[in-house]
Backbone as ProteinMPNN parsed JSONL, in Angstrom:
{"seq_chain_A": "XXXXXXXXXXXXXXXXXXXXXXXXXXXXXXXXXXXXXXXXXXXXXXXXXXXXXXXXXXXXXXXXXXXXXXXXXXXXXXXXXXXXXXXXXX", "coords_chain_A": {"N_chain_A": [[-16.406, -55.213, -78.55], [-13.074, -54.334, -80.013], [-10.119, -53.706, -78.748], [-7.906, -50.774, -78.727], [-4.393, -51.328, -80.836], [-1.697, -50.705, -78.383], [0.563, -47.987, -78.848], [3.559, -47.28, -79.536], [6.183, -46.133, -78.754], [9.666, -45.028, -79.294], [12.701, -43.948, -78.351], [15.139, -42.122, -80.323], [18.678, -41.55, -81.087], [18.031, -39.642, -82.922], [16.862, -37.416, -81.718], [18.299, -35.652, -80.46], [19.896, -32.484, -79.617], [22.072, -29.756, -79.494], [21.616, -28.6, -76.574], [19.491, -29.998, -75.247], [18.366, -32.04, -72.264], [19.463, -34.476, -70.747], [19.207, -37.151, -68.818], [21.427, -39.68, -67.578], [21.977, -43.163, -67.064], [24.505, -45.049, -65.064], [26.444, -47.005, -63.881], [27.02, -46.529, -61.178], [25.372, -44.609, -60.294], [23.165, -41.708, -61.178], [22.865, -38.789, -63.746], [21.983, -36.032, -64.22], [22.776, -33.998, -67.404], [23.761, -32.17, -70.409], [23.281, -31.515, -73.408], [26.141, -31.275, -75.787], [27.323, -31.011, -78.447], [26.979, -32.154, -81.524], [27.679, -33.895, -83.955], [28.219, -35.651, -87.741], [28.93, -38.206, -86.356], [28.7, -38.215, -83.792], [27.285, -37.291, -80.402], [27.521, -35.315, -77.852], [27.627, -34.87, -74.376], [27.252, -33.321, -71.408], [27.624, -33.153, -68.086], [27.155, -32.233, -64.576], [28.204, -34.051, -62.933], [29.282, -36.279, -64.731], [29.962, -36.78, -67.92], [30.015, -37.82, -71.784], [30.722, -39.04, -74.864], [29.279, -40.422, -77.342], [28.567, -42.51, -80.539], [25.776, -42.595, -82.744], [24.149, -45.149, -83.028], [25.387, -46.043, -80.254], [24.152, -44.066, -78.554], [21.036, -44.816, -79.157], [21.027, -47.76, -78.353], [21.718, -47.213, -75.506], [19.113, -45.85, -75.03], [17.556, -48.019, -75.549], [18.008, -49.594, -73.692], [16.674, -48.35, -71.148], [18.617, -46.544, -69.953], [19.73, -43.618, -70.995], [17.531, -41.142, -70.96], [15.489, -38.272, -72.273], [14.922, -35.142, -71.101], [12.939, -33.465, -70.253], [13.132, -30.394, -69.845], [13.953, -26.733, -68.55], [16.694, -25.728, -67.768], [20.086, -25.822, -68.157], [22.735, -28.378, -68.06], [25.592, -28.148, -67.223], [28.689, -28.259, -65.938], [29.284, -25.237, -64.483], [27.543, -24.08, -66.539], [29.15, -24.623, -68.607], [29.301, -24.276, -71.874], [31.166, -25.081, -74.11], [33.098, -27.801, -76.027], [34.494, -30.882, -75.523], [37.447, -31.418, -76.949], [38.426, -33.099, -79.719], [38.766, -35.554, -82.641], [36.899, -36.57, -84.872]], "CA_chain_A": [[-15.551, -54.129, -78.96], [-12.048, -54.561, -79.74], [-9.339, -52.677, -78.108], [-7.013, -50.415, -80.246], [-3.3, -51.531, -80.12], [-0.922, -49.359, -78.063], [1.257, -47.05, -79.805], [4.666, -47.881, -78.476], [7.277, -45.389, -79.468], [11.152, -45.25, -78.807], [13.764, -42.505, -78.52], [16.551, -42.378, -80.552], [19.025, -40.34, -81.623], [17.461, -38.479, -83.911], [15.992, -36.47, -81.111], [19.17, -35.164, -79.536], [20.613, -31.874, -80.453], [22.801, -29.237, -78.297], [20.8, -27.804, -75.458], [18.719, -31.136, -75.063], [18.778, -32.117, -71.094], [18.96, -35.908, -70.424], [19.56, -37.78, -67.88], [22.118, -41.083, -68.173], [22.248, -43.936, -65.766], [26.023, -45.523, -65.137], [26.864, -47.97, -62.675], [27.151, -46.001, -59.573], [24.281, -43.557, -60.517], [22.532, -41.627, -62.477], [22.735, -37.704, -64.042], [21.645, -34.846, -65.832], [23.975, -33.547, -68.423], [23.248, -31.422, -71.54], [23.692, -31.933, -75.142], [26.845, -29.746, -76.675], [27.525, -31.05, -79.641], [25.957, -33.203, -83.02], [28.198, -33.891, -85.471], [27.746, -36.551, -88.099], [28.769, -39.019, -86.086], [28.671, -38.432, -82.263], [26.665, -37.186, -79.459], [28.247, -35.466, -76.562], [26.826, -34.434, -73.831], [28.128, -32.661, -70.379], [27.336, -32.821, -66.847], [28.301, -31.756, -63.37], [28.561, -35.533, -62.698], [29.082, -37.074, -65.751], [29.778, -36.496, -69.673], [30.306, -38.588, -72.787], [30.39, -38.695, -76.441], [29.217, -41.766, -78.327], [27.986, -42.697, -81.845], [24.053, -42.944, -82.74], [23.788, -46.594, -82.861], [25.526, -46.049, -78.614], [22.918, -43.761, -77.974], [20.108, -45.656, -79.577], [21.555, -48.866, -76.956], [21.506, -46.559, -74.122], [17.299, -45.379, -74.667], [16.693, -49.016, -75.35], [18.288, -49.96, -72.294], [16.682, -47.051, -70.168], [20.183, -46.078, -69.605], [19.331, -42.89, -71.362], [16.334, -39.775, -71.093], [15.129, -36.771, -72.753], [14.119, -34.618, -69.545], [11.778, -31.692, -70.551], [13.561, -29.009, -68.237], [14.383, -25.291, -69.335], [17.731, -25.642, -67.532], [21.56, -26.307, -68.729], [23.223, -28.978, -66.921], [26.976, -28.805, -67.989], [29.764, -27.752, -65.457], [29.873, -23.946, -64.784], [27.37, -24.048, -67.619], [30.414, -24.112, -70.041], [28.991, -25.621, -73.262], [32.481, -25.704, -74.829], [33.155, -28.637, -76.243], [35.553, -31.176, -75.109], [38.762, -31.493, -78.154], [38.268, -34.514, -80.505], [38.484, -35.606, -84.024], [35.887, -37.131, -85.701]], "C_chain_A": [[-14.103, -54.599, -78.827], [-10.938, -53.551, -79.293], [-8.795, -52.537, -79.205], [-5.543, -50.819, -79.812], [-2.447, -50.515, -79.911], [-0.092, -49.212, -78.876], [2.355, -47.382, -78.525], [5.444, -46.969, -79.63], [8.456, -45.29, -78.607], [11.507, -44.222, -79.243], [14.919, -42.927, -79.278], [17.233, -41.373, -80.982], [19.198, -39.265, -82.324], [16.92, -37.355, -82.939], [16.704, -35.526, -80.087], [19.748, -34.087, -80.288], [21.119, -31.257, -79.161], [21.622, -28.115, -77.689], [19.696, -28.626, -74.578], [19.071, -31.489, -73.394], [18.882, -33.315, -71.324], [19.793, -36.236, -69.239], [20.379, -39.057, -68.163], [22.339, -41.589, -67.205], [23.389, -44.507, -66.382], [25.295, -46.222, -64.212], [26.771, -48.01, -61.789], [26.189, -45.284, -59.391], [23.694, -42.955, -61.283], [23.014, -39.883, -62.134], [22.248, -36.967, -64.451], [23.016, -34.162, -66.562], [22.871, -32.682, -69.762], [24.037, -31.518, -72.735], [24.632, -30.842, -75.361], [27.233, -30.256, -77.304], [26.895, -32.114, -80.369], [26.791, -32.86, -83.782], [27.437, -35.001, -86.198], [27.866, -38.133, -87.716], [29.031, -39.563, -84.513], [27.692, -37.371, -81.548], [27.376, -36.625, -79.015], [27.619, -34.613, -76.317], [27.636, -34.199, -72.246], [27.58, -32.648, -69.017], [28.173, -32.327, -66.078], [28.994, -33.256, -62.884], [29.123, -36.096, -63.421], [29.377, -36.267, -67.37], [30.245, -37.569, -70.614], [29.984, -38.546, -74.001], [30.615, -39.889, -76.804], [28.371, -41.843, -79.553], [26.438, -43.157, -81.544], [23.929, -43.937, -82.314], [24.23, -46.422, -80.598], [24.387, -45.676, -78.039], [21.487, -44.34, -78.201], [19.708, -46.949, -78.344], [20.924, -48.292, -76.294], [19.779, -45.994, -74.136], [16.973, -46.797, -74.776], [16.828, -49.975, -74.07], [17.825, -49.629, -70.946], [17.9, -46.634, -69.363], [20.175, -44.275, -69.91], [17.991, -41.962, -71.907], [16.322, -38.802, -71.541], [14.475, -36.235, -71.402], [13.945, -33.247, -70.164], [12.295, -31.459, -69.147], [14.064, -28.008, -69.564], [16.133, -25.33, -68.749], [19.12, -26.63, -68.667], [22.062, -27.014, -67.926], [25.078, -29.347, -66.748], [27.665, -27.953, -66.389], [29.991, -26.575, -65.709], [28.724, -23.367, -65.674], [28.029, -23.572, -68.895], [29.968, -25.123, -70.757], [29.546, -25.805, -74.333], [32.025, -27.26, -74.86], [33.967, -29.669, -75.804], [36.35, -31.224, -76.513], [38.498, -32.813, -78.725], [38.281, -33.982, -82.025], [37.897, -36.362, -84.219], [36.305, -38.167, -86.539]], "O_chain_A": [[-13.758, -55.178, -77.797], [-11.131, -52.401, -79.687], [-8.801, -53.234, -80.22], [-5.283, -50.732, -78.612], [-2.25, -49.6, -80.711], [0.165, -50.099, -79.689], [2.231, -47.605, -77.321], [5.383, -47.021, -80.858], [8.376, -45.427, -77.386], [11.027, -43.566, -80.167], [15.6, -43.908, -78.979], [16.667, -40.322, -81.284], [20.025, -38.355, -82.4], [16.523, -36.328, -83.491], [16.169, -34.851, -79.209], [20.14, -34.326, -81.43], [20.898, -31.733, -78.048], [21.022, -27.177, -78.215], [19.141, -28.204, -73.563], [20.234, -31.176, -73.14], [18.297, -33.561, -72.379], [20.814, -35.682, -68.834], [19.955, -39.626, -69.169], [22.843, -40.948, -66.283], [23.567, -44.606, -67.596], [24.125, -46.177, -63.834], [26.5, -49.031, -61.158], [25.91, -45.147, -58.2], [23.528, -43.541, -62.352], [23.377, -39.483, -61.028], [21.86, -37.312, -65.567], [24.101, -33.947, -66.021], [21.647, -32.669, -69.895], [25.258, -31.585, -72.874], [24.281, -29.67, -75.226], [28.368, -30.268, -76.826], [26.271, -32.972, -79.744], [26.838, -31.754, -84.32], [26.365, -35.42, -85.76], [27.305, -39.065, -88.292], [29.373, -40.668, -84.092], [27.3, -36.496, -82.319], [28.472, -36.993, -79.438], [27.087, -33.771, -77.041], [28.595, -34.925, -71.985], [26.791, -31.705, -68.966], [29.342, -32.004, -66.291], [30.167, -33.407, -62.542], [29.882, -36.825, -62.782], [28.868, -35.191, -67.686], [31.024, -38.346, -70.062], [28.922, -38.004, -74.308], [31.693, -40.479, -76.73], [27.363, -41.136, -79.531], [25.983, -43.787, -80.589], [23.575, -43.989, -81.136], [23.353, -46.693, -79.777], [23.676, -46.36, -77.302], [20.757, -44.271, -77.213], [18.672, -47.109, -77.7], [19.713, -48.488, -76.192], [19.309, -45.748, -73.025], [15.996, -47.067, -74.078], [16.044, -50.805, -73.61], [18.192, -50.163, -69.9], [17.914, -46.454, -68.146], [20.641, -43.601, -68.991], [17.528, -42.061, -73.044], [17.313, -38.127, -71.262], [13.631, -36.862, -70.763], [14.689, -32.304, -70.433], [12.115, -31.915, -68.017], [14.367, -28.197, -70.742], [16.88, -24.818, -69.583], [19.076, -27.564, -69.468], [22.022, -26.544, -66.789], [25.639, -30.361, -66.334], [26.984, -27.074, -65.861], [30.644, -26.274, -66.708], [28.737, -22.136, -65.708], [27.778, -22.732, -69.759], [30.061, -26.338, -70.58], [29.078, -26.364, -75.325], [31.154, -27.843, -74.215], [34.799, -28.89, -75.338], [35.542, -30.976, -77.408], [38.344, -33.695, -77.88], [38.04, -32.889, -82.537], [38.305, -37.362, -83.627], [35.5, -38.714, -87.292]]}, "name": "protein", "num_of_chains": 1, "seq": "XXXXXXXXXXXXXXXXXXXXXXXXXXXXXXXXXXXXXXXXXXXXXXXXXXXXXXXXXXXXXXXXXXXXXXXXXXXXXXXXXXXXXXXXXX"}
């Protein structure tokens, strides 16, 4: 009998929208944060620890790195839970 080959699937940023939890490892540690915004060409995402907004291809990096998680939770993880945005142009 031959074995079947594993199914190997990857996250990317197709799977991030606002309300999404993840977790992101840095340098010094790691977080939860929450998705608040998707435009067409950034990410950002908010913690009590931590936030950042980077382009697909960044986030793409960061899941193939395990730098970046989708964390099935019902909770919000932003500061205050204020899921304002931070100010930027695109």
């Amino acid at each position: 009998m031959v074995p079947s080959p594993a199914l190997s699937l990857q996250t990317t940023a197709d799977a991030l929208f606002p309300g999404t939890t993840v977790r992101y490892y840095y340098r010094t540690g790691d977080s939860l944060a929450t998705v608040v915004d998707r435009s067409d060409r950034f990410i950002t995402f908010l913690g009590t620890e931590c936030d950042g907004r980077f382009t697909y291809d960044q986030i793409d990096r960061l899941f193939a790195d395990d730098r970046l998680e989708v964390v099935l939770d019902d909770r919000t993880h932003v500061p205050g839970d204020d899921v304002t945005t931070p100010s930027s142009a695109d």
